[in-house]
Backbone as numpy.savetxt, mean C-alpha at the origin, in Angstrom:
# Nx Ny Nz CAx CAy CAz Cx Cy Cz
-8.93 4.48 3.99 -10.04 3.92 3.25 -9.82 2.43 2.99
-8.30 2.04 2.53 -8.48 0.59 2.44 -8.44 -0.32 3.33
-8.47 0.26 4.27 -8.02 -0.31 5.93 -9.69 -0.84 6.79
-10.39 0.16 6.06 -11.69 0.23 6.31 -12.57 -0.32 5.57
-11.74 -0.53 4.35 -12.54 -1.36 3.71 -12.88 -2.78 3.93
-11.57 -3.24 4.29 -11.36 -4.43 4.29 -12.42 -5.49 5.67
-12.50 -4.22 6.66 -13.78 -4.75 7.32 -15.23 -4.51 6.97
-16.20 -5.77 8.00 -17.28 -5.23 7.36 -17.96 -4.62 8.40
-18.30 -3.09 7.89 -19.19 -2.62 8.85 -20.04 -1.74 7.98
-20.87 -1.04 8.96 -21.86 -0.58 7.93 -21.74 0.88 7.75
-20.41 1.48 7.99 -20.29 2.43 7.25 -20.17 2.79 5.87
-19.86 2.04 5.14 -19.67 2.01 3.87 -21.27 0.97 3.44
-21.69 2.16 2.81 -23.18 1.61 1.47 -22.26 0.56 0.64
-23.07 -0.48 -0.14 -22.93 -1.31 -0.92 -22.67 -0.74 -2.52
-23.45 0.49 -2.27 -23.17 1.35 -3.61 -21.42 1.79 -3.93
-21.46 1.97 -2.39 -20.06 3.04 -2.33 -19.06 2.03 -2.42
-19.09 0.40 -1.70 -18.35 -0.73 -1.26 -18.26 -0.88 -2.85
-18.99 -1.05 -3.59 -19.00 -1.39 -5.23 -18.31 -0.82 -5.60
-18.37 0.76 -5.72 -17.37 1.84 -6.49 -16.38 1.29 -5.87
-15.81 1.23 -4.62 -14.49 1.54 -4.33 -13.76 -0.06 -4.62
-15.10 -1.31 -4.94 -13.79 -2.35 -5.69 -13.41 -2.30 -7.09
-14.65 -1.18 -7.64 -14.25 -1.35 -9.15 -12.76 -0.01 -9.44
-13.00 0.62 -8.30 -11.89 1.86 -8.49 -10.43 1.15 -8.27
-10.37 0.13 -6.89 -9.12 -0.76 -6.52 -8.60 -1.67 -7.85
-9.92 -2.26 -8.32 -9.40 -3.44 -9.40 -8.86 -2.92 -10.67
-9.33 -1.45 -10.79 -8.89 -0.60 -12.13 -7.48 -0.36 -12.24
-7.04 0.38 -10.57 -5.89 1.24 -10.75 -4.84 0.07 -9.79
-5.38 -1.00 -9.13 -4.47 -2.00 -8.54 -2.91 -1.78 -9.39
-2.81 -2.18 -10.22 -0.75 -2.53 -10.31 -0.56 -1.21 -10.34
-1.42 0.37 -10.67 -0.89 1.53 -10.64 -0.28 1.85 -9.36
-0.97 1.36 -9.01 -1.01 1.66 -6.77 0.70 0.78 -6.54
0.38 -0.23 -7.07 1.39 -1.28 -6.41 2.71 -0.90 -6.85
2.80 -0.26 -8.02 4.25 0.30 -8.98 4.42 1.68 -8.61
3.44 2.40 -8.34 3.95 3.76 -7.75 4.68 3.57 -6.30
3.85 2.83 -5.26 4.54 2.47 -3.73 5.83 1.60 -4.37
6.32 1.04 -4.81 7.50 0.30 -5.40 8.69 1.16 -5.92
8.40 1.97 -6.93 9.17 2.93 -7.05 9.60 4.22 -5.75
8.48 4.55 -4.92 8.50 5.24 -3.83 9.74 4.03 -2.97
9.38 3.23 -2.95 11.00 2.18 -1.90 12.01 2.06 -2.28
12.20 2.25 -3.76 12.76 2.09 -4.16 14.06 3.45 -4.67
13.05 4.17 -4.46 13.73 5.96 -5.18 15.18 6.15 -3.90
15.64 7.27 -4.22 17.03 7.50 -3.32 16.10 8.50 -3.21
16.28 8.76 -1.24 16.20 9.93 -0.56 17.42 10.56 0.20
18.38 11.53 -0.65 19.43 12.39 -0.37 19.21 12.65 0.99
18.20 13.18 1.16 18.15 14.05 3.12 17.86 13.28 3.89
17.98 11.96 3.90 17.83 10.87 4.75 19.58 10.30 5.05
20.51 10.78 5.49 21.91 9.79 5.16 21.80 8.71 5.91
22.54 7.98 6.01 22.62 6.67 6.87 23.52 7.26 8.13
23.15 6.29 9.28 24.36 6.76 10.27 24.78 5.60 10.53
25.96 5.15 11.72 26.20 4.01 12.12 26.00 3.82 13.41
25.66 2.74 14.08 24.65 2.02 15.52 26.04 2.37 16.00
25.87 1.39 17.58 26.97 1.21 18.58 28.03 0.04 17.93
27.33 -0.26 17.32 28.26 -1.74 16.79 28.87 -1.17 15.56
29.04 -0.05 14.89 29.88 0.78 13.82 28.70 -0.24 12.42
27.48 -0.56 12.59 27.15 -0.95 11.84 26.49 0.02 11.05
26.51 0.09 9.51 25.89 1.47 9.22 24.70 0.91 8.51
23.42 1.85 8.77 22.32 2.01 8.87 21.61 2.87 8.05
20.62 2.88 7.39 19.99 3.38 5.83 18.87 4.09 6.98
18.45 5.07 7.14 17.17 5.83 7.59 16.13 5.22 6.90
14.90 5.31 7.35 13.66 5.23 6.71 13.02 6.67 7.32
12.59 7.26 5.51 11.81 8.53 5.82 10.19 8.07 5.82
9.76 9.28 6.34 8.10 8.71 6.75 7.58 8.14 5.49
7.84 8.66 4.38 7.41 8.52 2.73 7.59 7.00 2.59
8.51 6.51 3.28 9.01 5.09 2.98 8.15 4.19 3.65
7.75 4.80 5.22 7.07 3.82 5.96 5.74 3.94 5.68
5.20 4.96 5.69 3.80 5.31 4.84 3.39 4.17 3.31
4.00 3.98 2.76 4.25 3.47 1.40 4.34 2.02 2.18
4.86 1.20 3.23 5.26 -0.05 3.51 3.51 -0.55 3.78
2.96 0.74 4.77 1.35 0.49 5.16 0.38 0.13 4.14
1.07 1.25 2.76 -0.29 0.80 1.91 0.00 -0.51 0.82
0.87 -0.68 0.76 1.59 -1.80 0.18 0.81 -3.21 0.87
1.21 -3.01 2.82 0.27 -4.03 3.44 -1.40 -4.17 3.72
-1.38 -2.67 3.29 -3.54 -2.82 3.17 -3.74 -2.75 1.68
-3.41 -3.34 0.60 -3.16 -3.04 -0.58 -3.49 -5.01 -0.76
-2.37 -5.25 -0.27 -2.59 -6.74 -0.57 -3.31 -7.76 0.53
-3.51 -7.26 1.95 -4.41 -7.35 2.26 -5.88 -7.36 2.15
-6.19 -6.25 1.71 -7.56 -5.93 0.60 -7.91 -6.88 -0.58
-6.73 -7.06 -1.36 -6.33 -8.57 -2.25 -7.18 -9.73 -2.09
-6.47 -10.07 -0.52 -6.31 -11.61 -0.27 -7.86 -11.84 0.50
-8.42 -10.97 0.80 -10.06 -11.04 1.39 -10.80 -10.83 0.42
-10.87 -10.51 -1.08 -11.63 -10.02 -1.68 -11.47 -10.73 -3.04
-12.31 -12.00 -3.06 -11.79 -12.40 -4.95 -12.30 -11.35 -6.18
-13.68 -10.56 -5.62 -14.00 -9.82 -6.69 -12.68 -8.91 -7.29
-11.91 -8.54 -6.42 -10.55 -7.73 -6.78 -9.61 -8.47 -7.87
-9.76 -9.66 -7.12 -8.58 -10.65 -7.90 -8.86 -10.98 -9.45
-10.25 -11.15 -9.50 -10.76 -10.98 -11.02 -10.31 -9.97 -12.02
-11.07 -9.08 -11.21 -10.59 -7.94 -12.07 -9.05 -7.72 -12.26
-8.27 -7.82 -11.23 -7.01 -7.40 -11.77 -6.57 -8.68 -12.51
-6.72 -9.43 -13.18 -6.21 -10.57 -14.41 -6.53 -9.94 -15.19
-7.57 -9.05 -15.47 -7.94 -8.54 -17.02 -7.19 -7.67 -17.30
């Protein structure tokens, strides 16, 4: 959805384009601190291994890379949209 938002096409009504900036500008730092803590959390069943070069290496679980995407259509969505930027100062 935010991926889609961020272009303009005419799938999305102006009604619906409305709701979904006043829904972004509401819950924005909720979004941004939950994916933050998600990068931040320890995932046990992920161990690290080490490359050819004995260098050792941290896994990324899907949860992590999933979370990197919305993080980048998150502030993407941001930086095209001042009505967003308003709202999230208040």
């Amino acid at each position: 959805m935010l991926s889609q938002f961020s272009e303009n096409g005419k799938e999305l009504t102006d009604l619906k384009r409305n709701q979904f900036k006043q829904t972004v500008s509401q819950n924005f730092k909720d979004l941004v601190y939950h994916c933050m803590l998600v990068l931040r959390s320890e995932d046990e069943a992920l161990t690290p291994y080490q490359n050819q070069t004995t260098f050792t290496i941290k896994k990324i679980g899907i949860r992590r890379l999933r979370t990197m995407e919305l993080l980048k259509n998150l502030f993407t969505l941001i930086s095209k949209h001042d009505e967003i930027k308003e709202c999230k100062k208040v």
